[in-house]
C-alpha positions as CSV (number, residue, x, y, z in Angstrom):
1,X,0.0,0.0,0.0
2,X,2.6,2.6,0.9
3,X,4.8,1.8,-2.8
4,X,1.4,2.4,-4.2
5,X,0.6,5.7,-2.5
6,X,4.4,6.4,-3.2
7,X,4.5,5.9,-7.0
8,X,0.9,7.8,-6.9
9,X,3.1,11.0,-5.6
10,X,5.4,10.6,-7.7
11,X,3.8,10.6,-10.5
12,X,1.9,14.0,-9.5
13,X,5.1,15.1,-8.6
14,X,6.2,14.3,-12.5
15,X,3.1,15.5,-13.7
16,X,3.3,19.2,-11.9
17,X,7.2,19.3,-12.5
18,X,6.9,18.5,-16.3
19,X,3.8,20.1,-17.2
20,X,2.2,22.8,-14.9
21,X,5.4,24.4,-13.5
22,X,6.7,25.2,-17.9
23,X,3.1,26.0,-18.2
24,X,3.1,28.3,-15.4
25,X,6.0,30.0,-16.2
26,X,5.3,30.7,-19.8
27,X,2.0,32.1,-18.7
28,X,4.0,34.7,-16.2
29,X,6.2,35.9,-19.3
30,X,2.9,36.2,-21.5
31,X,2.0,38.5,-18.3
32,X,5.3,40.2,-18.2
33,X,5.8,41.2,-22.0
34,X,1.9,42.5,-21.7
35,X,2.8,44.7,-18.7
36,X,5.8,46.2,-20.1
37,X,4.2,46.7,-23.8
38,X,1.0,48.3,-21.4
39,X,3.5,50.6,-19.3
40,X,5.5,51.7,-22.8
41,X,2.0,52.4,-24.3
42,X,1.0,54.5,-21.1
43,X,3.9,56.5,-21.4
44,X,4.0,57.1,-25.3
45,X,0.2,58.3,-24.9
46,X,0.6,60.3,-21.5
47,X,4.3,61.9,-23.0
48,X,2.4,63.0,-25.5
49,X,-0.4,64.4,-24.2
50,X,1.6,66.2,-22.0
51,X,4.1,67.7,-24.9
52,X,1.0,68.2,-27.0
53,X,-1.6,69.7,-24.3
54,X,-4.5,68.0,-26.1
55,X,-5.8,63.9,-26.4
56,X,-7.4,64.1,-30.1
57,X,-10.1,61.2,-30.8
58,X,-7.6,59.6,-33.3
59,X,-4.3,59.6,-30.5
60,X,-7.1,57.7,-28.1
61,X,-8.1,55.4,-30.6
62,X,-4.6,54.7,-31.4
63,X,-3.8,54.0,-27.7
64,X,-6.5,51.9,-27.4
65,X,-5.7,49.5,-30.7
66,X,-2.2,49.2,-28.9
67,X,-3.5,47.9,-25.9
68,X,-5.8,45.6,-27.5
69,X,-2.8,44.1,-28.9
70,X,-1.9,42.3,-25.7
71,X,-4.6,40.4,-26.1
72,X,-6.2,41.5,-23.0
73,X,-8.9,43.7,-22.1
74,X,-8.1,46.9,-20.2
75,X,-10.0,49.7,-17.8
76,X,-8.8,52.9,-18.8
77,X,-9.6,55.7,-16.2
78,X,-7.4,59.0,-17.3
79,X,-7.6,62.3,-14.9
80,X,-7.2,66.1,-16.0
81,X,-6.5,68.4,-12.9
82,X,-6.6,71.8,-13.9
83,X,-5.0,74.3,-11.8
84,X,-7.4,77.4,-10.8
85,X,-6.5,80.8,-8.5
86,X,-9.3,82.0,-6.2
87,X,-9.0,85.3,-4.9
88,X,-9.7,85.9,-1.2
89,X,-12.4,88.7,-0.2
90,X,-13.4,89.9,2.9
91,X,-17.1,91.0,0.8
92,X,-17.8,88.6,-2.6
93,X,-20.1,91.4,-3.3
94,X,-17.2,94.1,-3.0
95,X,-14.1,94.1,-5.8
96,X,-12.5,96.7,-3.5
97,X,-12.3,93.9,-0.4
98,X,-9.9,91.8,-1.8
99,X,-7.3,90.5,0.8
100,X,-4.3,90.2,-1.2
101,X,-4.4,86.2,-0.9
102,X,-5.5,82.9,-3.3
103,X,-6.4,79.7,-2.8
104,X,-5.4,77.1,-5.0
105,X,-8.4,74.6,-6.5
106,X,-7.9,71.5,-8.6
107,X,-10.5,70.6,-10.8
108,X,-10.9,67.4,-11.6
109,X,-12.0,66.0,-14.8
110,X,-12.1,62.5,-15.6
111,X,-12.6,59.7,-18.3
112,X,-16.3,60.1,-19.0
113,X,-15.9,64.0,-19.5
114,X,-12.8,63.5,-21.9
115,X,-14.8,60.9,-23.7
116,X,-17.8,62.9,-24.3
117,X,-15.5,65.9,-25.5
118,X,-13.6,63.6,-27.9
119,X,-16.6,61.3,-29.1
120,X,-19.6,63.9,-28.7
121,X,-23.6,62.6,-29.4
122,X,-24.2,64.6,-32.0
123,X,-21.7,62.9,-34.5
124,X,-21.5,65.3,-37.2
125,X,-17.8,66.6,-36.1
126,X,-15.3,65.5,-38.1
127,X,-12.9,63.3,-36.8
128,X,-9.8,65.3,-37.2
129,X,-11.7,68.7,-36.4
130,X,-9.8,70.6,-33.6
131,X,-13.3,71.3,-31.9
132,X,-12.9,67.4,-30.8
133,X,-9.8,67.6,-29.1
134,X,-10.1,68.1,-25.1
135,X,-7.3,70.7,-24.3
136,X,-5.0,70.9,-21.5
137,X,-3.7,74.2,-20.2
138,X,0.3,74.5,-19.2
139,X,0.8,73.8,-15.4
140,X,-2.4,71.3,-15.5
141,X,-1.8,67.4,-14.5
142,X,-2.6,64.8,-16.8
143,X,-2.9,60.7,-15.4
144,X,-3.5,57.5,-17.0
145,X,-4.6,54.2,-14.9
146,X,-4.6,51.2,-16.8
147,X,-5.7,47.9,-14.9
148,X,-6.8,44.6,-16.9
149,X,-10.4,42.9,-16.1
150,X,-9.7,39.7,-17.5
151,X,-8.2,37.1,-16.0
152,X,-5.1,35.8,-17.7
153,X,-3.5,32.2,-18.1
154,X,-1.0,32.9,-15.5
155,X,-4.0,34.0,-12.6
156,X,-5.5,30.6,-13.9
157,X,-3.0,28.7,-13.4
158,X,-2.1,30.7,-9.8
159,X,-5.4,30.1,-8.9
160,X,-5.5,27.1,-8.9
161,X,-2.5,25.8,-7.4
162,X,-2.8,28.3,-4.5
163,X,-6.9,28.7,-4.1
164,X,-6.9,32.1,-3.6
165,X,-8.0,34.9,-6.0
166,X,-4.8,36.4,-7.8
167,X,-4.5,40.6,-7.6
168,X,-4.9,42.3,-11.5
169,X,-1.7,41.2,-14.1
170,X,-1.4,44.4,-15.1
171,X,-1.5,47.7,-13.4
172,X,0.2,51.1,-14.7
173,X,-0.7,54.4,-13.4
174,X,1.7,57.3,-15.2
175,X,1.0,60.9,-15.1
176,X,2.4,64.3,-15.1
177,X,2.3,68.0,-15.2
178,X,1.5,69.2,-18.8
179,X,4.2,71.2,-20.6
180,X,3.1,72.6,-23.5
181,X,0.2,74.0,-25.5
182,X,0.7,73.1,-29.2
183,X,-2.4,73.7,-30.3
């Protein structure tokens, strides 16, 4: 009984060195060469956005067909702070009341807003018309989060030798302050 239960182990010892374990591995380099091809997109588009100071519908379309190469599908959030001074007064009513300070706001503007700027209802813009291209003002901060929803080979494969739910493949946040207005 126990050379039985001992061949029986060895066997699924064979089995997971010489078939799960290469499968495995290759899996976590499909993951790897998608994360670096995700975080060398997210740059390219982000750098220039922030060179340009404007996301046209065709450089987000572009961005888009380049993550879809990967082969895996992708939540893109982007953020737009824009920068805004807010005078102090003593009387809002009164021009003459003004303390001599500011306060800084942020704005924040986010992927649905951007989308609907670039992609409006109405439909009969153009593509390549500048009236579709959501600008950026200099001093502004631009961010991209990229996070994949599906679940890849390799957070199969993890899952099921561990039994626990595997965190996202691929994650990439990039951002900056925008440097230029070329438009």
């Amino acid at each position: 009984m126990i050379n039985a239960a001992s061949k029986l182990l060895a066997v699924l010892l064979a089995v997971l060195l010489l078939y799960v374990y290469p499968a495995a591995e290759t899996a976590d380099r499909q993951d790897d060469i998608a994360r670096m091809t995700a975080v060398q997109n997210v740059t390219r588009f982000v750098d220039a956005v922030r060179t340009k100071g404007y996301v046209s519908p065709r450089m987000l379309a572009e961005f888009e067909e380049q993550l879809a190469q990967t082969g895996n599908v992708y939540e893109v959030s982007m953020e737009h702070l824009h920068k805004k001074y807010v005078p102090h007064y003593t009387d809002p009513m009164d021009n003459n009341s003004f303390n001599g300070t500011y306060e800084v706001v942020q704005d924040g503007y986010y992927a649905a807003q951007i989308r609907e700027r670039l992609f409006p209802s109405s439909g009969v813009i153009p593509v390549d018309d500048a009236g579709r291209r959501y600008t950026l003002t200099t001093g502004d901060f631009f961010t991209v989060t990229l996070q994949n929803t599906n679940r890849t080979p390799s957070m199969l494969i993890r899952e099921w030798l561990s039994g626990t739910a595997q965190a996202s493949a691929v994650f990439v946040t990039y951002g900056g302050m925008v440097l230029n207005e070329d438009y």
